[in-house]
N, C-alpha and C positions, 0 to 999 in steps of 0.2 A: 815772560808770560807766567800769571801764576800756575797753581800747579791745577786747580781746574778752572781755568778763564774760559772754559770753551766757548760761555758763553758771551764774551766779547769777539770771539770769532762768527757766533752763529752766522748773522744775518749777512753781512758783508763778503766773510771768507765763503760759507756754503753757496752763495750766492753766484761767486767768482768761479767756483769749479762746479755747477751745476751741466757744464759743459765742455765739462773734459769728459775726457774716454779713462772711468772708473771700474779700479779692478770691484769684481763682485763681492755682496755681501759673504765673506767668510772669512773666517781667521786667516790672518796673514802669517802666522809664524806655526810651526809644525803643530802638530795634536798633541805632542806632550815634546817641548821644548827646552833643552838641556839650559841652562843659566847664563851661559858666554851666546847662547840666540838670542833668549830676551832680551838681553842687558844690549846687545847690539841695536844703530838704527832698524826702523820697519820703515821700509820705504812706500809699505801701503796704509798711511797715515794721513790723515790731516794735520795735526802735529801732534806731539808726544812731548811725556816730561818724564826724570828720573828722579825722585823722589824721596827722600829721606827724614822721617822723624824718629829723634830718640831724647834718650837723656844719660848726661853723664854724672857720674858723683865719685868725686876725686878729692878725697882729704873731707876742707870745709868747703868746699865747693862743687854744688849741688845746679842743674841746670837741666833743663830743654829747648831743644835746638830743633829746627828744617832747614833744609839745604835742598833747592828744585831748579835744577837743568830742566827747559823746554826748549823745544825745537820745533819750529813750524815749517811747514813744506815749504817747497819753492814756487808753490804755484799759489803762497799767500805773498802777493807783493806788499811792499811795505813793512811787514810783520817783521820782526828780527827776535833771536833767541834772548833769553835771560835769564838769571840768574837770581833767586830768591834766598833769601838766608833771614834767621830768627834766632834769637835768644831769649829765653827767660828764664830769669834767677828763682833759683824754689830757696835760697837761703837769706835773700829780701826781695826786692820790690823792680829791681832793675829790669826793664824789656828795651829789646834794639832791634829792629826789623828795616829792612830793604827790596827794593828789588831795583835789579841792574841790565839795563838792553848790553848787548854785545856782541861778541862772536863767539860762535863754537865750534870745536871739529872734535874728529872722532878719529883714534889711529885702531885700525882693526886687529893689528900686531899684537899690540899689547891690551888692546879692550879698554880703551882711556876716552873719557870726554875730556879736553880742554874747554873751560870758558875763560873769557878775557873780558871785563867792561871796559866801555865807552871810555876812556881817558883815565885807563889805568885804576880805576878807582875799586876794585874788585877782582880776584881771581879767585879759580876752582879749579879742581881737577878729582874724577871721579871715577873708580876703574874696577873692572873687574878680572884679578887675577889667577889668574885659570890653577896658577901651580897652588898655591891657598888656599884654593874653591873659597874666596871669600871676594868681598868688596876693601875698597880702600878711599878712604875721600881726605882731602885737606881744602883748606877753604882759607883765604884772606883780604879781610874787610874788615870796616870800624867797627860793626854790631857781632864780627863773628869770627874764631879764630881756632882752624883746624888744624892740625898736623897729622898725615900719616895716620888717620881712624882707623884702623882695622873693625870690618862688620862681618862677621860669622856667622853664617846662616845655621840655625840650630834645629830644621826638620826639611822634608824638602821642599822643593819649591813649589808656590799655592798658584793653581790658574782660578781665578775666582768665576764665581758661574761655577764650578766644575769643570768646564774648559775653556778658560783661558776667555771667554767672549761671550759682555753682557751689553745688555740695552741699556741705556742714559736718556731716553725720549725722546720727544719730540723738542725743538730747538725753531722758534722764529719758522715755521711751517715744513721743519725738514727735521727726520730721523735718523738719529745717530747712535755709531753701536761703537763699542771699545775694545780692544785688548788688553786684556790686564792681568799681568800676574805680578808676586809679590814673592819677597820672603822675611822673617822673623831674624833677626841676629841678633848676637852678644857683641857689644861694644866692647873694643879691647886698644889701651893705649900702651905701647912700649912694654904686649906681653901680658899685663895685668887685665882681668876683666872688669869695667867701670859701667857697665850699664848696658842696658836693652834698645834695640831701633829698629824700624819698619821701614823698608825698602820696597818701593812699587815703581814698576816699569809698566807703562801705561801710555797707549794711542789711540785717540778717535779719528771716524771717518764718517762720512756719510752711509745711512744703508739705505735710504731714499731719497727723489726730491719731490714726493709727492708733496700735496701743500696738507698740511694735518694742522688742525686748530687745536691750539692750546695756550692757556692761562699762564696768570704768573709761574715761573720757573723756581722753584726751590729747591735744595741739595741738604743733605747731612752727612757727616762720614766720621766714622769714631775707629780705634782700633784701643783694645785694654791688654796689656801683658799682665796675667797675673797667675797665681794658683787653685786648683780647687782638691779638695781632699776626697775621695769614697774608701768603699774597705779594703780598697786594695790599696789605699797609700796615697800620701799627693805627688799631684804631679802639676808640670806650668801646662797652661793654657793659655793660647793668642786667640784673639776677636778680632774681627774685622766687622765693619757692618755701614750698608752705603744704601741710604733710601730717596728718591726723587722723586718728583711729583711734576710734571709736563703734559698735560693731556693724557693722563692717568699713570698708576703708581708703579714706581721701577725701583726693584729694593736685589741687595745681598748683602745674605748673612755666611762667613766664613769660621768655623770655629775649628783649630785643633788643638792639639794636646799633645805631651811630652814629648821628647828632644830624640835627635838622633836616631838609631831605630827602632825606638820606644815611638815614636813619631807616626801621628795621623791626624786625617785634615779631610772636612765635608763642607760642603759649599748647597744653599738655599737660594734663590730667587722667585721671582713672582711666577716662575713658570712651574715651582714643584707643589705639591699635594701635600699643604699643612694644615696644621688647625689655625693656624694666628699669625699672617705677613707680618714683617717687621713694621712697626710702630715706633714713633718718634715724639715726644712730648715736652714741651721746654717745662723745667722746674723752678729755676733762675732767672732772671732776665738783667739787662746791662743795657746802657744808649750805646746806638751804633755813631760811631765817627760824624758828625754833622760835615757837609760839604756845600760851599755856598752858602743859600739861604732854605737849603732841602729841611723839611719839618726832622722835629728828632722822632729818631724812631728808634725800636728796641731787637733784641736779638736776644739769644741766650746763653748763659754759660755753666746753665746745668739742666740735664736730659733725662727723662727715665725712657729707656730702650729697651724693648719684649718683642719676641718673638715664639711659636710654637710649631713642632713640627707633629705632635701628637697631640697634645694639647697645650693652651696656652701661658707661656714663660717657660717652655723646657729645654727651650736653645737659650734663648735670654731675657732676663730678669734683672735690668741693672739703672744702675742710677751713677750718670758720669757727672765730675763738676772740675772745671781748668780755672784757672786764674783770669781772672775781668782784665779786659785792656788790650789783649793778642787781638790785634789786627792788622791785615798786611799793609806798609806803607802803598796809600796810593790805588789801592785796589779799586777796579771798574770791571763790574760783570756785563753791563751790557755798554753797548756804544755810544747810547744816550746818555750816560751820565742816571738813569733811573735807579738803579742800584749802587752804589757805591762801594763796598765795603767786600772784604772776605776777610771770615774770623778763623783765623788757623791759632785753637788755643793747644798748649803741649800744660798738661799736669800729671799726678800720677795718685787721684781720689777718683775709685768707684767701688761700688759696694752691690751687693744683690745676689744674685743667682747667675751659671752657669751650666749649664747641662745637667739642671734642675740641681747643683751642690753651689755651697756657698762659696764665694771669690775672697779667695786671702790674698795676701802680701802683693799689692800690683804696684807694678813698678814703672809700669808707664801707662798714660790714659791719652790721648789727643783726639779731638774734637775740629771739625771743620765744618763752616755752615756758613748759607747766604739767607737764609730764612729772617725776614723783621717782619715788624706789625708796627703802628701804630700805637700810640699810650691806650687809647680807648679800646685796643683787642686784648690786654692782657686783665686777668681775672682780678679784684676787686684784691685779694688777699696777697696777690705776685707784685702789683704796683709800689 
């Protein structure tokens, strides 16, 4: 399951548990949740994925990668876990992507997912070791090849929302809310630091089964690791930022800033008091994967992304752009076959504003989105 497929689950799986005895709408993991609980199953999920994008840069070899463990309840029959992994070369042209059904388990001992595909053709293992306070993944498959990552979280750990628990909309007549937190790390191989990754631990469930109408379903989600300077000095800065449109708009913006306990983190959503929700605008555009004989249609793969929280662009002011072509092998958002496609690009180009200072040296940018349109929606000058 990709890492937001929920929407291939909406209709079907909501459907099948609209009659079970569901715990209530409220966070399932404590108020403020040490890292070895997140990183653990939430057994009040619908399903859940562990999720990992970064990039490494090693000698002459320059890369971004995801790595997504999901796990679906047991009360989705048929559904089985899987395993996603991506590569793309920032020093040519090379991309390899998959995704692999299998099995998974979890050893509580040590804080380890194992996954295994279907006929050997893929393993994982991804863990969080408590004596480290860090993560550790290795991965082995044709498009992707891990050893022993070490990921260092470098502030503490983000509950987005502010705590830990945000709305995702309306889904095929039923509302669904998520948990999710996150944290920032330094990629480290054999010791050495090689680069930056975002690690999100993240479950939906149902918080309704009212029937609520809504319209095409769209997604965006960016995350930028970069710098910004004021007079007190630069320091890094992480972004998050997840906007959705389902029977009206459901957006967060996560922004912190320096490492360690220089380290602070604030969290926006549609429920705070700003001057300017987060906005989404494609810059770029790309054909999405043709499938069948489905008309081509287009996507983007460059964003300008604003937000204000006093007034407008003083959370963000940015303009992200990934490399054309990231798309998950196989990808199915809904069950019809009406969407096709999920773009999870990994680069490390954006530019603009950050808490109204300019964004230097970023070192990681990733971009995910189901949003197309038609040739005839894009503006005269974008074609």
């Amino acid at each position: 399951m990709r890492r937001r497929r929920f929407l291939t689950a909406a209709g079907g799986m909501l459907a099948a548990v609209a009659g079970h005895a569901w715990l209530p709408a409220a966070p399932a993991l404590a108020a403020a949740p040490t890292r070895a609980q997140a990183w653990q199953p939430n057994a009040n999920v619908l399903f859940e994925w562990r999720y990992i994008a970064g990039r490494i840069t090693a000698g002459a070899d320059d890369y971004g990668f995801i790595v997504s463990l999901s796990r679906p309840t047991a009360l989705l029959p048929g559904r089985v876990p899987e395993l996603l992994v991506m590569r793309q070369s920032f020093t040519g042209s090379d991309f390899g992507t998959n995704v692999y059904p299998g099995t998974l388990g979890y050893d509580g001992a040590t804080g380890t997912y194992s996954f295994q595909a279907n006929g050997n053709a893929a393993s994982a293992t991804a863990r969080y070791d408590a004596a480290a306070q860090a993560y550790r993944i290795s991965v082995t498959s044709p498009e992707l090849n891990l050893a022993d990552v070490l990921l260092r979280p470098q502030g503490g750990l983000i509950a987005e929302g502010g705590d830990g628990l945000i709305d995702v909309g309306q889904v095929l007549g039923f509302t669904v809310e998520s948990d999710y937190y996150a944290d920032w790390a330094s990629v480290e191989i054999g010791g050495v630091a090689r680069g930056v990754a975002r690690v999100d631990m993240q479950g939906l469930r149902p918080k309704s089964f009212s029937n609520v109408p809504g319209g095409d379903y769209d997604h965006h989600w960016f995350v930028v690791a970069g710098s910004i300077t004021s007079k007190s000095g630069t320091q890094p800065v992480w972004v998050s930022a997840w906007r959705i449109v389902s029977g009206g708009t459901f957006w967060d913006v996560t922004i912190a800033t320096g490492t360690g306990a220089g380290w602070q983190a604030s969290s926006y959503t549609e429920a705070s008091s700003v001057a300017a929700p987060l906005a989404v605008a494609e810059t770029l555009w790309q054909p999405v994967p043709a499938l069948g004989s489905t008309a081509v249609r287009y996507t983007g793969r460059g964003w300008h992304v604003a937000a204000g929280a006093s007034a407008p662009g003083d959370l963000l002011d940015l303009t992200i752009t990934v490399p054309a072509g990231q798309f998950t092998s196989g990808a199915r958002a809904f069950p019809d076959g009406s969407l096709s496609f999920l773009e999870e690009g990994v680069g490390f180009s954006a530019s603009g504003t950050v808490l109204g200072l300019p964004l230097s040296d970023v070192r990681l940018a990733v971009a995910e989105t189901t949003a197309e349109f038609a040739l005839s929606y894009l503006p005269l000058a974008l074609r």
